[in-house]
Residue, then its C-alpha position, 0 to 999 in steps of 0.5 A: x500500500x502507497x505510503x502518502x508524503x506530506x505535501x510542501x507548499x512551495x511558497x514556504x522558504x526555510x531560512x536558516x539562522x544566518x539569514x535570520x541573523x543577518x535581518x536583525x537592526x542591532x547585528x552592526x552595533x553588536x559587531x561595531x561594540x565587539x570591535x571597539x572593545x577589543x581595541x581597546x583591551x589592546x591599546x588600552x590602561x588595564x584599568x578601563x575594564x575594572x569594575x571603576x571603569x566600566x561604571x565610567x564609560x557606563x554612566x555616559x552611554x547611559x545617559x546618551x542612550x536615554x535620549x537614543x532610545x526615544x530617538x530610535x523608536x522616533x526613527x523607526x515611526x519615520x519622523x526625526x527630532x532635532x530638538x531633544x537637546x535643547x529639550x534637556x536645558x528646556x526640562x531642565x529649567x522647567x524643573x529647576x522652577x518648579x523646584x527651587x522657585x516654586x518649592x514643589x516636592x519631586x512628586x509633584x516636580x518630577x510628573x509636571x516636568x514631563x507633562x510639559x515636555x509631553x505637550x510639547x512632543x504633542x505640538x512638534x507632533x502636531x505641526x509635522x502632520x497637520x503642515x505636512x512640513x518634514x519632522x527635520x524643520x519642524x523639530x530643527x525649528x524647536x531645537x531653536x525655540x526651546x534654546x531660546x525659551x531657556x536662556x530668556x527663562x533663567x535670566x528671568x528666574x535668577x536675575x540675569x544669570x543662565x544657570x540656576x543653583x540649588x536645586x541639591x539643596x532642595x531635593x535634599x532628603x525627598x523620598x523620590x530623590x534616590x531614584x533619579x540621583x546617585x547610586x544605587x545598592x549602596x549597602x550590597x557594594x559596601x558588603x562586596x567589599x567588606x568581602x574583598x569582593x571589589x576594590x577598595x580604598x585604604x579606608x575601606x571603602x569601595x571605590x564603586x560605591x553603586x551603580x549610578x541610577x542612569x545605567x538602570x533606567x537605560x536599561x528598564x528602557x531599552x528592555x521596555x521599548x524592546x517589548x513595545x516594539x517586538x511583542x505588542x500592537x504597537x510596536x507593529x504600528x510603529x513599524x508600519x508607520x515607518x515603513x510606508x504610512x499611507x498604505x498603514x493608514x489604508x490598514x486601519x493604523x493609527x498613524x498620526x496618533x502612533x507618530x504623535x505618541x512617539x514624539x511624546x516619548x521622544x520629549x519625555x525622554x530628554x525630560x527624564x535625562x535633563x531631571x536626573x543630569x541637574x539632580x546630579x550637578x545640583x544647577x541646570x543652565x542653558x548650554x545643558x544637552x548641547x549637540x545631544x540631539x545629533x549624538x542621539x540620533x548617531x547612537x540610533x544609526x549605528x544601532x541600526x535605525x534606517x533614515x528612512x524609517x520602518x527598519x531598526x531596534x532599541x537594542x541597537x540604539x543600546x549598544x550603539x549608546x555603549x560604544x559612544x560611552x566605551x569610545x569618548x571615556x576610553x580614549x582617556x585611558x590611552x595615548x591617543x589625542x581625545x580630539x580624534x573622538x569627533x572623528x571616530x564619530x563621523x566615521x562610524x556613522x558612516x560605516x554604520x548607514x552603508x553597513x545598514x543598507x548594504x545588509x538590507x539589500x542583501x536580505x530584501x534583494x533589493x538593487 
C-alpha cells in the first residue's frame, strides 16, 4: 500500500539562522561594540575594564542612550527630532522652577516636568502632520525655540544669570530623590567589599560605591521599548508607520496618533535625562544637552535605525549608546589625542548607514 508524503507548499522558504541573523537592526552595533572593545583591551590602561571603569564609560552611554532610545523608536515611526537637546536645558529649567522657585516636592516636580515636555512632543507632533512640513524643520525649528525659551527663562528666574543653583539643596532628603540621583545598592557594594569582593580604598571603602541610577533606567528602557516594539500592537504600528504610512493608514493604523505618541516619548525622554543630569550637578543652565540631539540620533544609526524609517531596534540604539560611552571615556585611558573622538564619530556613522543598507539589500534583494 502507497505510503502518502506530506505535501510542501512551495511558497514556504526555510531560512536558516544566518539569514535570520543577518535581518536583525542591532547585528552592526553588536559587531561595531565587539570591535571597539577589543581595541581597546589592546591599546588600552588595564584599568578601563575594572569594575571603576566600566561604571565610567557606563554612566555616559547611559545617559546618551536615554535620549537614543526615544530617538530610535522616533526613527523607526519615520519622523526625526532635532530638538531633544535643547529639550534637556528646556526640562531642565522647567524643573529647576518648579523646584527651587516654586518649592514643589519631586512628586509633584518630577510628573509636571514631563507633562510639559509631553505637550510639547504633542505640538512638534502636531505641526509635522497637520503642515505636512518634514519632522527635520519642524523639530530643527524647536531645537531653536526651546534654546531660546531657556536662556530668556533663567535670566528671568535668577536675575540675569543662565544657570540656576540649588536645586541639591532642595531635593535634599525627598523620598523620590534616590531614584533619579546617585547610586544605587549602596549597602550590597559596601558588603562586596567588606568581602574583598571589589576594590577598595585604604579606608575601606569601595571605590564603586553603586551603580549610578542612569545605567538602570537605560536599561528598564531599552528592555521596555524592546517589548513595545517586538511583542505588542504597537510596536507593529510603529513599524508600519515607518515603513510606508499611507498604505498603514489604508490598514486601519493609527498613524498620526502612533507618530504623535512617539514624539511624546521622544520629549519625555530628554525630560527624564535633563531631571536626573541637574539632580546630579545640583544647577541646570542653558548650554545643558548641547549637540545631544545629533549624538542621539548617531547612537540610533549605528544601532541600526534606517533614515528612512520602518527598519531598526532599541537594542541597537543600546549598544550603539555603549560604544559612544566605551569610545569618548576610553580614549582617556590611552595615548591617543581625545580630539580624534569627533572623528571616530563621523566615521562610524558612516560605516554604520552603508553597513545598514548594504545588509538590507542583501536580505530584501533589493538593487
Amino acid at each position: 500500500m502507497p505510503v502518502d508524503t506530506p505535501l510542501t507548499d512551495e511558497r514556504i522558504r526555510t531560512e536558516s539562522w544566518v539569514a535570520r541573523l543577518m535581518k536583525r537592526p542591532e547585528l552592526g552595533s553588536i559587531a561595531g561594540l565587539i570591535l571597539v572593545t577589543v581595541f581597546f583591551l589592546i591599546t588600552a590602561n588595564s584599568a578601563m575594564f575594572t569594575l571603576s571603569g566600566i561604571m565610567n564609560f557606563l554612566s555616559p552611554a547611559a545617559q546618551l542612550g536615554i535620549l537614543a532610545i526615544g530617538a530610535a523608536m522616533l526613527m523607526i515611526g519615520g519622523e526625526f527630532d532635532l530638538s531633544i537637546g535643547s529639550m534637556v536645558a528646556f526640562a531642565g529649567m522647567i524643573f529647576g522652577a518648579l523646584v527651587v522657585n516654586l518649592g514643589l516636592p519631586l512628586i509633584v516636580a518630577i510628573p509636571l516636568t514631563l507633562a510639559v515636555a509631553a505637550l510639547v512632543g504633542v505640538v512638534n507632533g502636531q505641526l509635522t502632520i497637520r503642515t505636512g512640513l518634514p519632522s527635520f524643520i519642524v523639530t530643527l525649528a524647536f531645537l531653536f525655540i526651546l534654546r531660546g525659551l531657556t536662556l530668556v527663562g533663567l535670566k528671568a528666574l535668577t536675575g540675569g544669570s543662565t544657570q540656576l543653583r540649588g536645586l541639591r539643596e532642595a531635593t535634599a532628603g525627598d523620598m523620590l530623590a534616590p531614584f533619579f540621583s546617585g547610586e544605587a545598592f549602596k549597602g550590597l557594594f559596601a558588603a562586596l567589599a567588606r568581602s574583598g569582593v571589589i576594590d577598595t580604598f585604604p579606608n575601606g571603602t569601595p571605590k564603586v560605591p553603586g551603580i549610578p541610577v542612569e545605567i538602570l533606567w537605560f536599561v528598564g528602557l531599552a528592555l521596555a521599548a524592546t517589548w513595545v516594539l517586538l511583542r505588542t500592537p504597537a510596536g507593529n504600528w510603529i513599524f508600519a508607520s515607518g515603513g510606508d504610512a499611507n498604505a498603514a493608514a489604508n490598514a486601519g493604523v493609527p498613524v498620526r496618533k502612533v507618530k504623535t505618541a512617539l514624539f511624546m516619548v521622544t520629549a519625555v525622554c530628554a525630560a527624564l535625562l535633563a531631571i536626573m543630569q541637574v539632580m546630579d550637578a545640583g544647577s541646570t543652565d542653558a548650554r545643558r544637552g548641547f549637540q545631544k540631539e545629533f549624538e542621539g540620533i548617531i547612537a540610533a544609526v549605528i544601532g541600526g535605525c534606517l533614515l528612512t524609517g520602518g527598519y531598526g531596534s532599541a537594542i541597537g540604539a543600546f549598544f550603539g549608546s555603549i560604544i559612544f560611552g566605551m569610545v569618548v571615556i576610553g580614549l582617556t585611558y590611552t595615548q591617543i589625542d581625545q580630539d580624534w573622538f569627533q572623528v571616530f564619530l563621523g566615521g562610524m556613522l558612516l560605516l554604520a548607514v552603508v553597513f545598514n543598507n548594504a545588509i538590507r539589500k542583501r536580505v530584501t534583494g533589493e538593487r
